[in-house]
N, C-alpha and C positions, 0 to 999 in steps of 0.2 A: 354212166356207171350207177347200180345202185346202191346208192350210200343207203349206211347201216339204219344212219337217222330217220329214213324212211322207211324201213321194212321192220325196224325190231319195233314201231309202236304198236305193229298188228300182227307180231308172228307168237308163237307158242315153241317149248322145246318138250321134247322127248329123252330121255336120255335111255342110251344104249349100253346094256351090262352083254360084251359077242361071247362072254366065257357061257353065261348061264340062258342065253338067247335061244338056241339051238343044241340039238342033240351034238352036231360037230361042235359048236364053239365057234366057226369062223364068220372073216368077213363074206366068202362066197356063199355061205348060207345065209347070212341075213338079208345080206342083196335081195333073196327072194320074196323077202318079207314087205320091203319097201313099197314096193306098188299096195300095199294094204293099206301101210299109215298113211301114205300119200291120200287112198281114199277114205281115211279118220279124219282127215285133215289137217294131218299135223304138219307142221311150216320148218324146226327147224329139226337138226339130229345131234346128240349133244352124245358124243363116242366117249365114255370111260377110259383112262387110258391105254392107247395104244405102243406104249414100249413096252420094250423086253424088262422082267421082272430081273431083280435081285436076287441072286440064291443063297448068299452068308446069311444067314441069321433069318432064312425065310420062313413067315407062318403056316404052318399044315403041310399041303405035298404042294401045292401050286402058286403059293405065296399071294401078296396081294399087289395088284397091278400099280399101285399109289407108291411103288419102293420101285425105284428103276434104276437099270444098269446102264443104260445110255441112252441120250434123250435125241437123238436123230437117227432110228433105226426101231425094226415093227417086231411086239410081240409073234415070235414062232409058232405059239399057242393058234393063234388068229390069221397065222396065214405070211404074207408076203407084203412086201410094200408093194408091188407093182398089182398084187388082190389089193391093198385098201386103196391104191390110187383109182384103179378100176370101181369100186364099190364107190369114193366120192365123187369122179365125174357121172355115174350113174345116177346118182344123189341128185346132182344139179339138175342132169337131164330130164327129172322126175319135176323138178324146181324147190326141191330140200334147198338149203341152207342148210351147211355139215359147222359142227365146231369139235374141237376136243380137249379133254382136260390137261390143263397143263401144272404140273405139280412143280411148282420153283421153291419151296421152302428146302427140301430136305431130296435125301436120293435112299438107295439103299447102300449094303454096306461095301458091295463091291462093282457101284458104280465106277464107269473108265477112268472117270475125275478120281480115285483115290489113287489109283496107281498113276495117273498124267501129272495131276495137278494137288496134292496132297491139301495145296495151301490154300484151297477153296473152301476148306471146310473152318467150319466153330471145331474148337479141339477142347475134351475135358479130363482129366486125368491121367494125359498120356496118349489118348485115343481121343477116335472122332466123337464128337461131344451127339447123343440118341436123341429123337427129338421127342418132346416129352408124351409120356408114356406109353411111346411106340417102340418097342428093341429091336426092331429089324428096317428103321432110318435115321438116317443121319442127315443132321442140320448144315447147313450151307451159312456161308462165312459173305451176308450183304455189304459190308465195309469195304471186301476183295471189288476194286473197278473189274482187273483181268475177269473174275468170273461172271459180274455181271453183265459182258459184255458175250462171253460166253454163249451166259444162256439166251439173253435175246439173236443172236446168232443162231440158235437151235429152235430160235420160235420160229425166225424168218423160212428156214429151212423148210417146213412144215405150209407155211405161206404159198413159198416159192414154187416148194415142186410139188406138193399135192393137193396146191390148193384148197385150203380150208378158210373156212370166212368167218373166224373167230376162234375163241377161248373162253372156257369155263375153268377159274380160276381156283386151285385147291386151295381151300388156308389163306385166300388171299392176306387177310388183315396180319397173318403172321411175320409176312415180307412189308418188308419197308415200303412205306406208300413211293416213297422217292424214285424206286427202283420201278416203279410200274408208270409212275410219273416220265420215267425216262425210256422205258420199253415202248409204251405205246406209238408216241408219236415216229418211232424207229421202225415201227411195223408197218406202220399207215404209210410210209414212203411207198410201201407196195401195191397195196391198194385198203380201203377202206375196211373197219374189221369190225364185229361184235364183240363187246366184253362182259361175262357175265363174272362176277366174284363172289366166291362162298366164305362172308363175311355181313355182318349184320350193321344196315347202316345207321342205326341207333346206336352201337357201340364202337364207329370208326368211320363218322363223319368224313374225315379227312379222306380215305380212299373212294368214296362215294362219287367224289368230285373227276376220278379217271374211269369208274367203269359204265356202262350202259346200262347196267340191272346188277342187283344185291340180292342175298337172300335172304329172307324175313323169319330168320332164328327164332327170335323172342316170338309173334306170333305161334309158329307150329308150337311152341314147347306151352307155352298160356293157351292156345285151344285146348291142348292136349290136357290139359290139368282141369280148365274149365267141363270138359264132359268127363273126366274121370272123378271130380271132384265136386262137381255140382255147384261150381262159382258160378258168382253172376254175371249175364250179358255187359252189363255195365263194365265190366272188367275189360271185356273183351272191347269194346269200343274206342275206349280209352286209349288202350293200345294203339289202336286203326289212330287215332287223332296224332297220335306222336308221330305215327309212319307217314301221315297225308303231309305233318309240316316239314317234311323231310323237304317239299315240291319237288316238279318234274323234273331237277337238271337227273336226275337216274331212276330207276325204276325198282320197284320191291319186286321177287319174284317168288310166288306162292304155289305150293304145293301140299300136299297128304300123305305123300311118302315118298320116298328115293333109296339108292343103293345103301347108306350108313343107316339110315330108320326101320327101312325093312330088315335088314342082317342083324343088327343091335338090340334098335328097340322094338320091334314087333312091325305085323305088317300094320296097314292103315284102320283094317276094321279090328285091329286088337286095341288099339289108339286111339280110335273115334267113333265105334259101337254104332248106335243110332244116327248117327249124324255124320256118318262118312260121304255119304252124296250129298246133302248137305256142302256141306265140308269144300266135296270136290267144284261145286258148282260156286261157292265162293269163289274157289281159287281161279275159275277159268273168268269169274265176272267183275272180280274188284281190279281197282286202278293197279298196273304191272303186267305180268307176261305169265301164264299158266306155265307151270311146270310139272312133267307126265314120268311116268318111271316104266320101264319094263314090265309088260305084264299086266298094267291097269285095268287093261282095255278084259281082259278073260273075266272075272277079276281073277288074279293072282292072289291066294291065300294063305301059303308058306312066308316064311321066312328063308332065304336063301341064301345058302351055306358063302362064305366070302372068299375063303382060301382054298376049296377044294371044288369038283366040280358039282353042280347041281343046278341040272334046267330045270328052266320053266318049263309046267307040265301042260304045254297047249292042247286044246281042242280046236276041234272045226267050228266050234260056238264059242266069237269071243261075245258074250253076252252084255258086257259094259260098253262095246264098240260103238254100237248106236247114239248112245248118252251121251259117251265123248265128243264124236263125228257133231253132233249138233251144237254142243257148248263152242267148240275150237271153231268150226267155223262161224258162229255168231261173234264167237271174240275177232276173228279174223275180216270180217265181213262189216262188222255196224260199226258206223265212226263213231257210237255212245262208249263202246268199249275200249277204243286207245289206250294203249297204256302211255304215262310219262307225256300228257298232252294236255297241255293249260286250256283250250278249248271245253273239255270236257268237266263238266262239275259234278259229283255224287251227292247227293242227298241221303239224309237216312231220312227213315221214313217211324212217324209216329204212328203205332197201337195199341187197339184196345188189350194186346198181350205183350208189352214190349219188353217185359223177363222172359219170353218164350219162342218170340219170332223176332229173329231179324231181318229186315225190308231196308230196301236202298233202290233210289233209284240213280241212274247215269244218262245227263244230258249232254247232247251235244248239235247243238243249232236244232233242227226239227229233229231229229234222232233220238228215242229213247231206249231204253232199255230197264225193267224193274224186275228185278228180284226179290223174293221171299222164300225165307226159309225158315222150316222147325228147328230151331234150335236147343230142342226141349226131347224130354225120354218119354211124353204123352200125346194125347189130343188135345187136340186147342182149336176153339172156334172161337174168331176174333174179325174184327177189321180194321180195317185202314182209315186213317183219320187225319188224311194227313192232304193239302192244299197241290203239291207238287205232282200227285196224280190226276188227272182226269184223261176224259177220253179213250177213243177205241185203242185196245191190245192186241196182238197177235200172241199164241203160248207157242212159245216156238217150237212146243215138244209134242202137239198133239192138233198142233193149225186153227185153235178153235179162236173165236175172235169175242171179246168182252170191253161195252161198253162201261167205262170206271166210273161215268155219269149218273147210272143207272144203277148204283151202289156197291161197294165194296167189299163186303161179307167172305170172309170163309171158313172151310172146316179143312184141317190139315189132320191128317195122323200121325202118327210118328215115323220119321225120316223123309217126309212131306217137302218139296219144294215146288216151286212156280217160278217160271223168267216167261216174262213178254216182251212184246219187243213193239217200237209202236215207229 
């Protein structure tokens, strides 16, 4: 079997918005998309949820997928469960790895549990206790055994019969780590699963220890300040040091935008200007699992609308596809790049511009891999000064070969980058 331990050091996720995917919305239209990212190479497919929405208290005309009416049965919006059973065996057939979001904090307001089960919920004033600062869900009552036995019943479900090979976890740190502590090993009876949780694990140690990859909160939000802001790289590393002592029992998982940052706060290049590639090329080369959003690949430059309908506006030129296809499959390919794997050591790397470039390299046995990037809104000719490089490079983005022997030097512009790979 292939355990997870093995494949999530070298996979990448995608995640999938099937409302705003396609002119239809469904899963049989995005089906046809699949053999594309297959050849971006992207590893896994990370589906938005797929229940039926809440209509009490719903936002806009289509509500938001993250408020569900019941959690073993497929949004109608997207089609049929026997279309997304078809669309995941497709998945595999392609060799995806499928997960999908699983929302256990909270439901909407006329999920089946309020009429079945009343007693599942947090209760505040008479009524179900909204969870905070959402009106259209409602908190779920962790102390309830019945219900938490419930919901890992509704995970298995999901397991069982459509086979899915993980979860991306909403709010994880919301829910009681215990509760997840007790879910997983209940799942894994079935077979071996991915766990990724949207929770930062500088702020919740403790759950860190059940999932297989976290998200790196604090990072995206201190990039984000640091190019808006004009802080300094120093900052930014400092950061990286706290997430490295985290080590490999789990993984950070880094990205530039997703479905809450594009909808909210802007897309990626409202966010990160000069240094969005940059940026991206971080996220696919540091230690963890790149994470990709809907649309990267064109780029996608709207912000897109959450509760109503609003596709992506594709063309026949996704123009970023290139870029990606090359990053995904170096991270998927070079053992320098594992994520979550003690073998592997980063170095950063000292320059003659080290306010302006950041350089890192990642060893692993003969295996290297170095990057450099502008991290700067200028030109910067600089070099490298640093013991950890030498010898021949490959740029994996242009094949040309450069001995580091033979000196270091360069001139970057702005939004400048280089990975070789040796």
């Amino acid at each position: 079997m292939d355990l997870p331990q093995e494949w999530k050091h070298t996979t990448n996720i995608y995640e999938v918005n099937v409302r705003q995917y396609t002119k239809e919305g469904t899963f049989k239209a995005f089906e046809k998309e699949m053999p594309r990212l297959k050849n971006m190479g992207v590893k896994t497919l990370w589906f938005m949820p797929v229940t039926p929405i809440a209509q009490q208290n719903k936002k806009g005309s289509l509500g938001s997928p993250y408020a569900a009416s019941d959690y073993t049965s497929i949004n109608p919006e997207f089609g049929t469960m026997d279309d997304f059973k078809h669309m995941v065996n497709e998945a595999h057939r392609l060799g995806f790895k499928v997960i999908i979001d699983w929302v256990a904090n909270h439901t909407g307001w006329d999920h089946i549990w309020t009429k079945t089960n009343p007693e599942f919920y947090l209760k505040e004033n008479g009524t179900f206790k909204m969870a905070s600062g959402m009106d259209d869900i409602i908190e779920l009552d962790y102390q309830n055994k019945e219900m938490r036995q419930k919901m890992i019943e509704a995970m298995k479900f999901w397991v069982k019969e459509t086979g899915v090979d993980g979860f991306r976890c909403d709010l994880a740190s919301w829910v009681t780590v215990n509760f997840w502590e007790e879910a997983r090993p209940e799942l894994e009876k079935i077979k071996p699963l991915f766990f990724i949780g949207e929770f930062d694990e500088l702020e919740n140690p403790e759950h860190g220890k059940i999932f297989d990859a976290s998200y790196s909160w604090k990072w995206m939000h201190k990039s984000a300040d640091f190019y808006k802001n004009n802080e300094s790289i120093s900052e930014l590393i400092d950061l990286l040091r706290k997430y490295s002592q985290i080590g490999d029992s789990s993984m950070r998982a880094w990205f530039t935008t997703n479905h809450d940052e594009n909808s909210w706060n802007g897309t990626e290049f409202e966010k990160y200007g000069d240094i969005t590639k940059p940026m991206a090329v971080f996220s696919a080369t540091w230690n963890g699992v790149p994470l990709l959003y809907s649309g990267q690949e064109l780029p996608n430059l709207k912000r897109l609308e959450f509760f109503e309908k609003d596709p992506i506006e594709w063309t026949n030129n996704c123009t970023m596809a290139d870029f990606y296809k090359t990053l995904l499959n170096l991270k998927s390919s070079n053992p320098a790049l594992r994520g979550g794997d003690q073998n592997v050591v980063t170095y950063l790397l000292n320059t003659t511009a080290n306010d302006k470039i950041f350089a890192y390299v990642r060893k692993n046995k003969w295996n290297e891999v170095l990057v450099i990037l502008n991290f700067s809104k200028e030109k910067v000719e600089f070099s490298i000064e640093d013991e950890n490089v030498s010898g021949v490079f490959k740029n994996v983005f242009d094949s040309t070969k450069r001995d580091f022997n033979n000196g270091k030097d360069f001139i970057f512009k702005v939004s400048d980058f280089a990975v070789f790979e040796k």
